[in-house]
LUMBAPA-918869 format. One line per 8 residues: number of its first residue (from 1); their letters; for each residue x negated, z, y negated of C-alpha. Coordinates in nm, 3 decimals. Each point is the difference from the previous one (the first is absolute). Last residue first. Layout:
! LUMBAPA-918869
NUM) A) X:Z:Y; ...
//
This chain:
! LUMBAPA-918869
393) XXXXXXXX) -2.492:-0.457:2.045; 0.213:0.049:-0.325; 0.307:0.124:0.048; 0.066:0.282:-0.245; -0.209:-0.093:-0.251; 0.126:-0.391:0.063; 0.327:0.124:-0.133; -0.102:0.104:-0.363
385) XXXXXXXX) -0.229:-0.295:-0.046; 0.304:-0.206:0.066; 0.206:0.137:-0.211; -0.243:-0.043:-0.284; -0.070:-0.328:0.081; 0.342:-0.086:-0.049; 0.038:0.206:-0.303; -0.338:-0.173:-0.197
377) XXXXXXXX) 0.138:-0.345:0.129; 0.322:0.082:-0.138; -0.089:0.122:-0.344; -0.026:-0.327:-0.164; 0.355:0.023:0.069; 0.050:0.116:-0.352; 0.343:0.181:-0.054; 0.286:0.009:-0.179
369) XXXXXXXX) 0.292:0.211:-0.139; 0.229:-0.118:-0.210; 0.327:0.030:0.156; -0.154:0.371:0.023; 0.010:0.175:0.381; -0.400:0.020:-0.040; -0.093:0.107:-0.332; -0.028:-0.220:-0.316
361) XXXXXXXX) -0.383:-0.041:-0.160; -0.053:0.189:-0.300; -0.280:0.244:0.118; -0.141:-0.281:0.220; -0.053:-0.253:-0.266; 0.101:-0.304:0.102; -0.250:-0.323:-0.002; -0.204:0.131:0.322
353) XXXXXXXX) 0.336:0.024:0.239; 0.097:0.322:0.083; -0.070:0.030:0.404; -0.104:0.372:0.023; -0.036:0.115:0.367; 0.160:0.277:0.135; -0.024:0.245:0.347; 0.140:0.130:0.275
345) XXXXXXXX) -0.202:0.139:0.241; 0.081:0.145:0.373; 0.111:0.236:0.276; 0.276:-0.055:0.195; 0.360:0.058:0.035; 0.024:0.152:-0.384; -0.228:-0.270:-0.149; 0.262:-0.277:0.166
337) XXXXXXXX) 0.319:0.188:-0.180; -0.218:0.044:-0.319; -0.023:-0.429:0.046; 0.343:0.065:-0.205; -0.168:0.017:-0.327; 0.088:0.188:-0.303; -0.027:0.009:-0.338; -0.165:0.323:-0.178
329) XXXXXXXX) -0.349:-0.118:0.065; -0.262:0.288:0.136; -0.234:0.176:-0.263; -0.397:-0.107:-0.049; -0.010:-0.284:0.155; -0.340:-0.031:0.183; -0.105:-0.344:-0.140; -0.214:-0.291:0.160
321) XXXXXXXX) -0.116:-0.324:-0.121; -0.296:0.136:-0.228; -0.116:0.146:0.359; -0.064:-0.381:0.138; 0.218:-0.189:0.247; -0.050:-0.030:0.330; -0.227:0.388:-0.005; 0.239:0.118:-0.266
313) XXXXXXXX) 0.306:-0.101:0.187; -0.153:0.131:0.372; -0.075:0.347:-0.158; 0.346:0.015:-0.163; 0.153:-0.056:0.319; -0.211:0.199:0.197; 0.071:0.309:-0.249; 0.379:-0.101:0.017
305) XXXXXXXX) -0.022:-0.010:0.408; -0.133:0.365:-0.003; 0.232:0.139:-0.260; 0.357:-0.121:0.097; 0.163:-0.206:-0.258; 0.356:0.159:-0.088; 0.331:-0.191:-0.103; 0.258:0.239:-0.081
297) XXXXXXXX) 0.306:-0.098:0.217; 0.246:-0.242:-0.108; 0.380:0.089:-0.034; 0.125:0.335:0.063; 0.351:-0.013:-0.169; 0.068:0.335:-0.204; 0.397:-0.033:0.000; 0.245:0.247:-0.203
289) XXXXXXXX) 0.373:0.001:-0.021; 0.134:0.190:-0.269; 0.269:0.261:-0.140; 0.143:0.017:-0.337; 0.098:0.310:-0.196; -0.240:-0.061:-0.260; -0.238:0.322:0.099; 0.120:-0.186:0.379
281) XXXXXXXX) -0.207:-0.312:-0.082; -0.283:0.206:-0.138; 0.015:0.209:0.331; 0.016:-0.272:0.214; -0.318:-0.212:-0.190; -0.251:0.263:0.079; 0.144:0.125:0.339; -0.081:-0.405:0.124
273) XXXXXXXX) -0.287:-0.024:-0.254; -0.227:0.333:0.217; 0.004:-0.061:0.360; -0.090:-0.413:0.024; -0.205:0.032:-0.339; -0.222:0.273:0.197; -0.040:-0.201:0.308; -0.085:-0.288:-0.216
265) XXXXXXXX) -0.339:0.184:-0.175; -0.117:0.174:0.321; -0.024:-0.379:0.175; -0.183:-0.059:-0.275; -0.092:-0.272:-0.271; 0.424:-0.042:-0.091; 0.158:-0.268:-0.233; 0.384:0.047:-0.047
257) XXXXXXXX) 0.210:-0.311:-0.086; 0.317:0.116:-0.169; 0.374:-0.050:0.065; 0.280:0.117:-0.240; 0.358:0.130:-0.006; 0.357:0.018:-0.152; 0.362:0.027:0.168; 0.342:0.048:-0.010
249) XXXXXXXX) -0.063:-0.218:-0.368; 0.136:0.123:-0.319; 0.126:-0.303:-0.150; 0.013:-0.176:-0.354; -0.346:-0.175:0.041; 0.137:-0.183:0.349; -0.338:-0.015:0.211; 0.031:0.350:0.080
241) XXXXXXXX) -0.322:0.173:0.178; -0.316:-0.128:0.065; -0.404:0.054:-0.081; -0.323:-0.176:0.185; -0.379:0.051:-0.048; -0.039:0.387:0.016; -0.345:-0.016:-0.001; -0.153:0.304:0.234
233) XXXXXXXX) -0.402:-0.011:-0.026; -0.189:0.279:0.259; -0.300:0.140:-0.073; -0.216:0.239:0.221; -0.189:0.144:-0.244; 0.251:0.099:-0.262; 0.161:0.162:0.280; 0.322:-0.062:-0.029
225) XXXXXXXX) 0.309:0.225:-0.130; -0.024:-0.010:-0.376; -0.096:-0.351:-0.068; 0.149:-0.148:0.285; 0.324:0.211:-0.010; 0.031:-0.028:-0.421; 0.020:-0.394:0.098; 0.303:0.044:0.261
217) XXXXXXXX) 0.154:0.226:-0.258; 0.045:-0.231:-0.263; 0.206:-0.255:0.242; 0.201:0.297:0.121; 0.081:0.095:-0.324; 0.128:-0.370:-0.080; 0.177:-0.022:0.340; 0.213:0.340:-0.038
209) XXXXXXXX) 0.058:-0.182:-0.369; 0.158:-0.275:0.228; 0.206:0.165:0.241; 0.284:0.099:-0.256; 0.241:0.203:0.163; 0.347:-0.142:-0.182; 0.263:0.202:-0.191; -0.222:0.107:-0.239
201) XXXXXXXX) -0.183:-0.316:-0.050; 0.341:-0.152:-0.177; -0.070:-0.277:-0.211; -0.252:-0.168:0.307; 0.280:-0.035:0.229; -0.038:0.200:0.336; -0.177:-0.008:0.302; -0.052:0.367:0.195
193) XXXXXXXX) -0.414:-0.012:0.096; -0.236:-0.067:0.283; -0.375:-0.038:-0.050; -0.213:-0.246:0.166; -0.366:0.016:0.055; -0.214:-0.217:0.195; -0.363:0.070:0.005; -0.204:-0.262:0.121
185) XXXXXXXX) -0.392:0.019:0.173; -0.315:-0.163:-0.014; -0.321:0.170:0.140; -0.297:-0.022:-0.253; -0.321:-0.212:0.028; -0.378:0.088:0.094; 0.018:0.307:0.179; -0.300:0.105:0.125
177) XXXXXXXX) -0.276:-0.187:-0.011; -0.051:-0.247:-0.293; -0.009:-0.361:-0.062; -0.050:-0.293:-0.266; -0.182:-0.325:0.063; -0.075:-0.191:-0.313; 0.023:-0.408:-0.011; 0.173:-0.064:-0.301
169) XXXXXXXX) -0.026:0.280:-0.264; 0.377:0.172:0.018; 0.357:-0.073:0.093; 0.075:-0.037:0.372; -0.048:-0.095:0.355; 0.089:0.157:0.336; -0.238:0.107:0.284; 0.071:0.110:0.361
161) XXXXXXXX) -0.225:0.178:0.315; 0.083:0.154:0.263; -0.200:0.212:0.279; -0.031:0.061:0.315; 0.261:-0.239:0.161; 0.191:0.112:0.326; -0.093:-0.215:0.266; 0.173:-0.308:0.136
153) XXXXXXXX) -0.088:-0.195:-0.298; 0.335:-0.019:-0.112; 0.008:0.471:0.043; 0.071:0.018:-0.393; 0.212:-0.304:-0.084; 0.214:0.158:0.279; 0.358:-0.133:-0.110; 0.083:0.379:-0.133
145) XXXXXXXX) -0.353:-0.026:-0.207; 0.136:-0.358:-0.160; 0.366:0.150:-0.043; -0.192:0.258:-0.157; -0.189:-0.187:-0.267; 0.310:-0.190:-0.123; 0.096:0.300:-0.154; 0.201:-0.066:-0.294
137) XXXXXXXX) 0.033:-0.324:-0.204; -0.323:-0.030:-0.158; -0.220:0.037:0.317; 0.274:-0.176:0.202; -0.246:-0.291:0.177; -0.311:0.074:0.184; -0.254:-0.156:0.071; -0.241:0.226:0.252
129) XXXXXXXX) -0.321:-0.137:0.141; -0.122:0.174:0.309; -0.394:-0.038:0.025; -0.105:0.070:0.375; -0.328:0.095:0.155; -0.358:-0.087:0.025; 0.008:-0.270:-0.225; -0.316:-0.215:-0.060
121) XXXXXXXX) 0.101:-0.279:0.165; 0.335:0.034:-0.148; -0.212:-0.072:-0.370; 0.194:-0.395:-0.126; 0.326:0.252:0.120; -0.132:0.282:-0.256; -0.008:-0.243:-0.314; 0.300:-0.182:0.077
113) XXXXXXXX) 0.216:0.347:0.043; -0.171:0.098:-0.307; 0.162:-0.287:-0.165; 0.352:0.003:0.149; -0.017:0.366:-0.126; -0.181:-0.104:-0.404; 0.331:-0.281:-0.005; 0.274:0.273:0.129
105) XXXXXXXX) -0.146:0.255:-0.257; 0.009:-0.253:-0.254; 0.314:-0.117:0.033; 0.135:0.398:-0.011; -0.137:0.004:-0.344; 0.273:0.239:-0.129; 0.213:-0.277:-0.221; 0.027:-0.222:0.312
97) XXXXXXXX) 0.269:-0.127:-0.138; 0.387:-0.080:0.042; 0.235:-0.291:-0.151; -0.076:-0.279:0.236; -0.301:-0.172:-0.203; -0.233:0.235:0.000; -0.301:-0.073:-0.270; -0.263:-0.258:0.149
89) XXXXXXXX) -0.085:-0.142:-0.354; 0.020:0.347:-0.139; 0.241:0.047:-0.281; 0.009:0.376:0.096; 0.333:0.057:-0.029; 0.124:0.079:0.360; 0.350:0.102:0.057; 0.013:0.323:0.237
81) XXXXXXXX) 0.108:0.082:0.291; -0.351:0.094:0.126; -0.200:-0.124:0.300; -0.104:0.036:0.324; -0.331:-0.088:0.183; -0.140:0.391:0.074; -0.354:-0.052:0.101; -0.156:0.271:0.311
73) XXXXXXXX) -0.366:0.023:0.202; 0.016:0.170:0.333; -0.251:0.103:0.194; -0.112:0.002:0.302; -0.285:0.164:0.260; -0.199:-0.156:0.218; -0.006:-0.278:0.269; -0.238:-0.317:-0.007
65) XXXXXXXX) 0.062:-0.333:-0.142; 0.267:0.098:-0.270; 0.358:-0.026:-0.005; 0.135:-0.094:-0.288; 0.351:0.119:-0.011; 0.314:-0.149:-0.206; 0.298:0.206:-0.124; 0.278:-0.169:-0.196
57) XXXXXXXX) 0.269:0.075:-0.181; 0.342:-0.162:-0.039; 0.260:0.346:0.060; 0.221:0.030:0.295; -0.253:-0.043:0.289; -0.339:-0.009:-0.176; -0.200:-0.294:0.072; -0.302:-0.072:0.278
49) XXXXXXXX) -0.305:-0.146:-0.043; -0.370:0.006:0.233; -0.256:-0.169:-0.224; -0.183:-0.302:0.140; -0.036:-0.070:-0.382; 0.174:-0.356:-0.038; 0.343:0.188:-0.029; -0.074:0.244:-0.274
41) XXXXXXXX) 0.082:-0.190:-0.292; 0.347:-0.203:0.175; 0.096:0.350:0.059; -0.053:0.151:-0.344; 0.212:-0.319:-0.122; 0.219:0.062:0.228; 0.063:0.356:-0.109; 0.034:-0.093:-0.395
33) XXXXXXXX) 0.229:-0.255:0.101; 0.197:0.249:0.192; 0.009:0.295:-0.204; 0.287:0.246:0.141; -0.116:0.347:-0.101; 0.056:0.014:-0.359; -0.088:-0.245:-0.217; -0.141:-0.346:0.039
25) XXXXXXXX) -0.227:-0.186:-0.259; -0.026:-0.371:0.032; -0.239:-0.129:-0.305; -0.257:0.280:0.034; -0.042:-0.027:0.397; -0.117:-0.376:-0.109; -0.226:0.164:-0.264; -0.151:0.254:0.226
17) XXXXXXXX) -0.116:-0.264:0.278; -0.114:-0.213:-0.282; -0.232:0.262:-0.089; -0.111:0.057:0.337; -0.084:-0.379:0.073; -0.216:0.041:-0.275; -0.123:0.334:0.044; -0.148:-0.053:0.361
9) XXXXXXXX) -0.357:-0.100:-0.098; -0.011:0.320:-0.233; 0.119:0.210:0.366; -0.272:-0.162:0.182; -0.275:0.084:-0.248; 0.161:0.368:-0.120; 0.025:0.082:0.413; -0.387:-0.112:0.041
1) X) -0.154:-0.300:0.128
//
């Protein structure tokens, strides 16, 4: 029997997997129920488990008849804080949601892990699989690496491989080499004024016009400073000074998100904003404080394991299944931290439910966003096609 046959006998029980994980989303890095549920799914598997020591992951190796190589495969299993509206018989019902598919990518894990333990036999090596909470929240990836999620097989693993769902014609597989998603990074500004009443500007130092040019000038940077082909997206998302209408406040800034596809690309927003936004401050008579916060890396997908990858998808799966993406995604994903130790694939599959049209459909992070678990014997066996490459005898 093929991957496709054993995975398409597994969908059932996978399905209800994703819908239970649906109901009791967890955010951050403490996710208990989500963790024993992962551990009550593993533990008839003759898998070798261990969880993370200040964070509720998990990291369970197959261990295959004969030696060889490993490989790790990765699912995030945290959630959003958001309210779910979806309306969907299992919707959330603690006041978060898995509004970025995370379910799924749990569900299609536990399933590959099925898939490849009913093949040990013919395993010559080890298959290190990764779930890891803290995607959303902020780098639950390294705590995982730090822990040794890399070197649980006993050897370093050769290669890693994740996918995450979203919008577009169910069932597609979308990758690239190269860089494949953007780092994510913060910048902070705040800009330091003489308070006043808001009759008498003259005898105050008004921070917040300094604020308003600065705001203008962060988007003349990107179009006038960077390259046009290597892109980088700066939203300022967040604006304060007085809360009092009548008052000059000491103090007025902002805080943007700032979406980077090179290393080149950050290094020159970390040296040019800072003198950008002092001087504007100080044309106003103000001064300011100035923060670029690295966040996530860029996520890249090294060349040879991509071309394997997309070899072994079409070969699984058919080449009307499989996309080169033509530019990298703007968001970002923490599994960049994993891609940076070792090399790797990271990679999408569309899980838009037949009825919704896929240009309409809501993104992931939406209270409306949902997604067909159809897809989950597809990803499982996808995964699992991906790992027996390396460690097939």
């Amino acid at each position: 029997m093929t991957l496709r046959d054993d995975a398409a006998r597994l969908l059932p029980e996978l399905v209800d997997l994703r819908r239970r994980l649906h109901r009791i989303p967890e955010v951050g890095f403490e996710l208990a129920q989500t963790q024993a549920v992962v551990l009550a799914e593993l533990a008839d598997l003759g898998l070798e488990i261990t969880t993370g020591s200040d964070l509720s992951s998990v990291t369970a190796v197959l261990r295959g008849a004969a030696d060889g190589p490993s490989v790790l495969l990765r699912g995030d299993m945290d959630a959003l804080a958001i309210v779910e509206e979806t309306g969907l018989e299992y919707a959330s019902v603690n006041g978060a949601m898995h509004a970025c598919g995370h379910d799924l990518h749990v569900a299609g894990l536990v399933g590959a892990a099925r898939l490849l333990a009913a093949r040990r036999e013919s395993i010559a090596g080890s298959v290190v699989f990764m779930f890891q909470p803290g995607e959303e929240a902020g780098g639950g990836a390294p705590l995982m690496i730090r822990d040794g999620v890399l070197e649980a097989s006993g050897a370093r693993v050769e290669a890693a491989y994740g996918i995450h769902v979203g919008p577009g014609e169910r069932g597609t597989f979308q990758l690239k080499p190269g860089t494949i998603m953007a780092g994510a990074n913060v910048l902070r500004v705040t800009v330091h004024g003489r308070g006043g009443h808001g009759s008498r500007p003259h005898q105050a130092v008004d921070p917040v016009p300094a604020v308003a040019e600065i705001v203008l000038a962060l988007q003349s940077w990107v179009t006038r400073r960077v390259d046009v082909f290597d892109p980088v997206v700066l939203s300022v998302t967040k604006l304060f000074a007085s809360e009092v209408v009548n008052v000059i406040p000491e103090q007025a800034g902002l805080a943007a998100t700032l979406r980077t596809l090179s290393e080149a690309s950050i290094a020159q927003a970390q040296a040019e904003l800072p003198p950008l936004v002092e001087r504007i401050a100080a044309a106003h008579g103000c001064t300011a404080d100035v923060e670029v916060i690295i966040g996530y890396p860029v996520t890249v997908n090294t060349a040879p394991e991509t071309a394997a990858a997309t070899a072994v998808l079409r070969e699984e799966f058919g080449d009307d299944r499989v996309e080169e993406l033509a530019v990298p995604w703007m968001a970002s994903e923490d599994f960049s931290f994993v891609l940076r130790e070792v090399p790797g694939t990271f990679l999408f599959l569309s899980a838009t439910p037949l009825h919704v049209d896929p240009d309409e459909i809501p993104m992931n992070h939406s209270p409306h966003a949902v997604f067909d678990d159809a897809v989950l014997g597809d990803q499982a066996a996808a995964l699992a096609a991906l790992a027996l490459r390396h460690v097939s005898r």
